[in-house]
N, C-alpha and C positions, 0 to 999 in steps of 0.2 A: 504494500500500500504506500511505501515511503516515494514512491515516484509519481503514483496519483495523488500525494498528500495536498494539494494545495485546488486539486479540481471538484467544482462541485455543479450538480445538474437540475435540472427541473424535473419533477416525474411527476404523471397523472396519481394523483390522491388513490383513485378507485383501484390503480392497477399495482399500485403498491399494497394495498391491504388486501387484494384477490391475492396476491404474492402472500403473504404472511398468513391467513389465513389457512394455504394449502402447506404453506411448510411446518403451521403450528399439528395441522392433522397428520402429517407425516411425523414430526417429534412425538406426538400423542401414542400414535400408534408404538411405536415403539416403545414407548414408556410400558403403555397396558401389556405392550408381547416381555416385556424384560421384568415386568410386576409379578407376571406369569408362571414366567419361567424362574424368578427367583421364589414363589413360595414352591414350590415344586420340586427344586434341590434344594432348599431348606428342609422341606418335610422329608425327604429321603434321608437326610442326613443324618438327622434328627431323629425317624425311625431306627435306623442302622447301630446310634448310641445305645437307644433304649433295648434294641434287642442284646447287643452286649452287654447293660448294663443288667437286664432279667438273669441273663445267664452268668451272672457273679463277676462279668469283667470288671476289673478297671480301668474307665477307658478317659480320657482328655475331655473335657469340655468345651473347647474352645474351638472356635467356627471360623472358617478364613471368606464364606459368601459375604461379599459387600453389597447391601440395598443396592438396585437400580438409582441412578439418577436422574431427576426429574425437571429442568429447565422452564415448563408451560409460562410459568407467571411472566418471563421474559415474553415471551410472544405478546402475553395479554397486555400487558402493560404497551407495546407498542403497538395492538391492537387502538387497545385504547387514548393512545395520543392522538393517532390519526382519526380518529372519530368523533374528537374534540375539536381536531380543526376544522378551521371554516371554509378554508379556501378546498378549490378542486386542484391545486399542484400544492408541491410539497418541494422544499430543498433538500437534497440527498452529497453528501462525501463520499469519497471512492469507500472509506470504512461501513458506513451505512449502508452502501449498494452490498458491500460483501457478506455484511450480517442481513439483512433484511430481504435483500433481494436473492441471495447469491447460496441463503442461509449457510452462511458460514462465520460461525462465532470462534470466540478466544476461547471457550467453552468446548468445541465440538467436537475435539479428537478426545479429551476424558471421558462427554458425553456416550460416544461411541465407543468404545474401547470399555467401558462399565458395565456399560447395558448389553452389550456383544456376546457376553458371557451366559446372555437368556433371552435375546431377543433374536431370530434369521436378520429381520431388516437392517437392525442395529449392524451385525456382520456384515453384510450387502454393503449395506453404506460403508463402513469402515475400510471394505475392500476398493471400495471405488475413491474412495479420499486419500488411498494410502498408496493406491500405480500412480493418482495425480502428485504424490509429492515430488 
């Protein structure tokens, strides 16, 4: 972004929030697939202790599954600015275009890389952001 740091554009209001919009249901979706998939190896896991610990093991308690994480409020909130403005354009930075438009946050590779662990899409994506580096 440090070479388009200083350029900045007009964009139709409406086509920026169809844009946010579709990429908040694409983060969603992945959230609910990674919510999913983490009570699900949590529960196995968690089973697998207890059946050891019925049969008199002694076994660790300690659990290395990290929650999913969950970014949404970011969308809304910029859901939300834009639906508070009044005008139909909006001023955008090359940083803006890349989060909003381009959905590409300072966030996305831990976003993906967390959630990958219990989500296909989360992986998909991951895969396709990590031949673009």
């Amino acid at each position: 972004m440090y070479i388009l740091g200083g350029m900045r554009i007009t964009a139709d209001k409406e086509k920026v929030l169809a844009t946010l919009h579709k990429n908040r249901e694409t983060h969603k979706k992945m959230v609910v697939e990674a919510r999913t998939g983490y009570v699900e190896k949590a529960r196995v896991a968690l089973e697998k202790k207890l059946r050891a610990l019925a049969e008199g093991k002694l076994v660790a308690l300690s659990f290395t599954l990290k929650p999913p994480s969950d970014y949404s409020a970011v969308y809304d909130t910029a859901i939300r600015m834009l639906e508070l403005h009044t005008g139909t354009e909006v001023q955008l930075d090359a940083t803006q275009v890349h989060n909003l438009m381009e959905d590409n946050w300072d966030w996305t590779r831990e976003f993906l890389v967390s959630n990958s662990a219990y989500s296909a899409t989360a992986r998909e994506r991951l895969g396709a952001v990590s031949e673009d580096d």
